[in-house]
N, C-alpha and C positions, 0 to 999 in steps of 0.2 A: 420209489427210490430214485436216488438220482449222482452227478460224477465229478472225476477230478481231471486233470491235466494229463496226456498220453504222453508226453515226452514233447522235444522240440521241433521231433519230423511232424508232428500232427497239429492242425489250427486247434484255438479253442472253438469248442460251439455254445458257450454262453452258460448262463447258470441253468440249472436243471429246475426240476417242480421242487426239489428239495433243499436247494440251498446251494449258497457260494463253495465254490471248488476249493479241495483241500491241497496241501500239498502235494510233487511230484511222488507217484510212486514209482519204486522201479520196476523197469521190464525184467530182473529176474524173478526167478520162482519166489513165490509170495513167501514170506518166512515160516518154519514149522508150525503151527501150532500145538499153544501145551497137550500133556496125554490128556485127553478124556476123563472127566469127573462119572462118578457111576450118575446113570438117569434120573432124574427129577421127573413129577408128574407132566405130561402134558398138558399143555393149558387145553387142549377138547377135554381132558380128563377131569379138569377141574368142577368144582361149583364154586360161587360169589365168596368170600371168604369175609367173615365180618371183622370189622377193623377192630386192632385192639386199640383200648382206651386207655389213656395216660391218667394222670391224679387230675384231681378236678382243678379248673385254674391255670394248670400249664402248659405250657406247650410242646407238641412231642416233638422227641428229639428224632432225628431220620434215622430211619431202621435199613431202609432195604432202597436201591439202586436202581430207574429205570431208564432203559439207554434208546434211542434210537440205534437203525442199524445202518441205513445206506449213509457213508460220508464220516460215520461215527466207527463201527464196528467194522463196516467194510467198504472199499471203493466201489464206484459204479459208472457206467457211461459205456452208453450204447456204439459209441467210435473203438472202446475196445474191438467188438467185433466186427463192424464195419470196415475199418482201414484194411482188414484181410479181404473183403468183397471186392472193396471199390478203391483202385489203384493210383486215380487222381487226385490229388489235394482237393482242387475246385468244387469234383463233383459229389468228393467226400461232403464237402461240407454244405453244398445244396441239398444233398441228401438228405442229411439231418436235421437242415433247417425248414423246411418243405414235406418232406414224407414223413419219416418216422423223427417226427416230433416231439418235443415234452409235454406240449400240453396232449396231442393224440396218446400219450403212453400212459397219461393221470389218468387217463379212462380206465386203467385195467386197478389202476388201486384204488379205485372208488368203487370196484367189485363188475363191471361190466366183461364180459367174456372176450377172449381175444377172436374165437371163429367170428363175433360179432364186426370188431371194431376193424378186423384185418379185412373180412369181408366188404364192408365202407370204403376201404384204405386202397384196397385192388382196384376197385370202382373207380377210382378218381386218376390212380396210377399204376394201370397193366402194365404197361414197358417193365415194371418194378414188383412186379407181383412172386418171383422169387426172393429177393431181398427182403419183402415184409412180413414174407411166411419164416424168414430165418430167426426174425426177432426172437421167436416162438421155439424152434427148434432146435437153437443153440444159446438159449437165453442165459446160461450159464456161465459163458464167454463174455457175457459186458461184465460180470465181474471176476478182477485179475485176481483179488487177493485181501488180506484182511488192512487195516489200517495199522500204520506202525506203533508196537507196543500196545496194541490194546488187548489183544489174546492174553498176552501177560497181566495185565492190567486185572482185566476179569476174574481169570485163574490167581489172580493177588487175594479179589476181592472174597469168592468164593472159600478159598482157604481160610478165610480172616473169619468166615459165617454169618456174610454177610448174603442177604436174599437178591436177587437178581432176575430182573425184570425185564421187557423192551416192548415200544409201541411202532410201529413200523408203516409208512406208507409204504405197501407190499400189494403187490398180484396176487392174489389166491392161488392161483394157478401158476406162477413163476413161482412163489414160495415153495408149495408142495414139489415143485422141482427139486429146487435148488436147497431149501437148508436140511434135507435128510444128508445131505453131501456134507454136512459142517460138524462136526463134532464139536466147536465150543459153545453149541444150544444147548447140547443136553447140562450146563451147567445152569440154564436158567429154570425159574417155576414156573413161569407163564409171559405168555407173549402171546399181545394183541396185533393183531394184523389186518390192519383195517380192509382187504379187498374181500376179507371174508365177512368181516362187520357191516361191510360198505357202509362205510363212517371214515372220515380224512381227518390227519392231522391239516391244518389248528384248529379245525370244530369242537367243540365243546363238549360234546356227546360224545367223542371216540376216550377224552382223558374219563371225563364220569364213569363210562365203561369199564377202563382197566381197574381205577382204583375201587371199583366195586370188585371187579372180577380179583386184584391180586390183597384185596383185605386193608388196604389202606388209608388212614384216617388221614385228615388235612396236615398237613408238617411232616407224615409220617417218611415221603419217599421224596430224594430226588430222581429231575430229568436231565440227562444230557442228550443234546439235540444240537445241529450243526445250524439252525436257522431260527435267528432269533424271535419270528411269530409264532414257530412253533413254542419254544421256551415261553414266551409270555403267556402264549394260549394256558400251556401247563402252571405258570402262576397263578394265573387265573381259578384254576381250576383246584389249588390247592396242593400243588407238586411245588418243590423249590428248585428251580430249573438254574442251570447253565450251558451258557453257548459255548460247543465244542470247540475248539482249538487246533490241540493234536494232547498226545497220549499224555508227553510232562505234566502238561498243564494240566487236561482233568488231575491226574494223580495226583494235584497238590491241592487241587481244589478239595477232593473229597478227604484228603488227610486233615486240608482244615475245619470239615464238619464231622470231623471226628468219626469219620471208619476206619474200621479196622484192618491190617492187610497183613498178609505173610511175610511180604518183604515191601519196602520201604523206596524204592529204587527199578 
């Protein structure tokens, strides 16, 4: 997963393993999110779903929605909760450029254990060895809140009956955290999360996966993803992908491949 912009007290630290920064969020409380749709199976719950097939000769038309989540569904960026640690600008941003890194934090969404990679990371920098155990302990805290209008968005989409999917370069272990805290998952059927596949977006193996795991044939699903190799990987792969924006825009894009939503707006 990876972040956006903290406001203008805070530097940037550069683009994440995920993709270019989204717009400013704000520092208020992240907005409601809609009620709770009743539960969907969980994708441990599932098995492989065989894809349904169109008439012979055509092309299917897109059925069901797969979203990335950090940048897409929700903000991220680990200066969220550092700027509370470390009081410095400067050493704020040493910090993150140097210690708790994006390329060191890929390691935990390609399925590598934090005891592991923290245990390395102490290694190299004790002065810091509180600070790298917090990654861990308040991981909840790099994200502030969801992306604007996209709660809605989702809950547009759901209502419409439309199927709802996401592929996520995710922790295993951050995940299990953090999205039982989310109520707008339970609107999805399944979600692949590669720290537990240990398989990365844009490899080819983690899209083969989902669309086996969520039943869908080639044309059947779009991708929206904040980074464009992701999206093309998903081309590739038989997903009709678009690069995120912000919420307007998906919402128009997917109006023009003809889903269906509750409200329009």
């Amino acid at each position: 997963m990876r972040p956006s912009s903290v406001g203008a007290a805070l530097n940037s630290v550069g683009k994440s393993h995920e993709g270019p920064q989204l717009p400013q969020v704000a520092q208020a409380a992240p907005p409601r999110l809609p009620d709770r749709a009743p539960p969907r199976p969980d994708l441990c719950d599932q098995q492989d779903q065989p894809p349904v097939q169109g008439a012979p000769g055509l092309s299917p038309r897109p059925r069901a929605v797969v979203f990335d989540v950090g940048h897409v569904l929700y903000d991220w960026d680990p200066r969220y909760l550092y700027w509370q640690l470390i009081a410095d600008p400067a050493e704020l941003d040493w910090f993150l450029a140097n210690v708790v890194t994006r390329d060191w934090h890929f390691q935990h969404d390609a399925g590598r254990p934090f005891a592991d990679t923290s245990a390395e990371l102490i290694a190299q920098f004790p002065a810091h060895a509180d600070r790298i155990r917090a990654f861990a302990d308040r991981w909840n805290e790099t994200i502030p809140g969801p992306i604007p209008g996209m709660p809605e968005l989702v809950a547009d989409l759901d209502a419409g009956g439309v199927p709802l999917f996401a592929i996520t370069n995710f922790s295993a272990e951050f995940w299990a955290q953090w999205q039982p805290t989310i109520p707008l998952f339970d609107r999805f059927a399944g979600i692949v999360v590669s720290g537990e596949e240990r398989l990365t977006k844009p490899g080819p193996e983690i899209y083969a996966l989902a669309l086996r795991r969520f039943g869908l044939a080639p044309g059947e699903g779009v991708f929206i993803d904040d980074r464009a190799d992701n999206v093309a990987a998903a081309d590739r792969a038989g997903l009709i992908g678009h690069v995120f924006v912000d919420a307007p825009d998906t919402r128009a894009w997917l109006v023009a491949q003809g889903f269906a939503m509750a409200t329009q707006a």
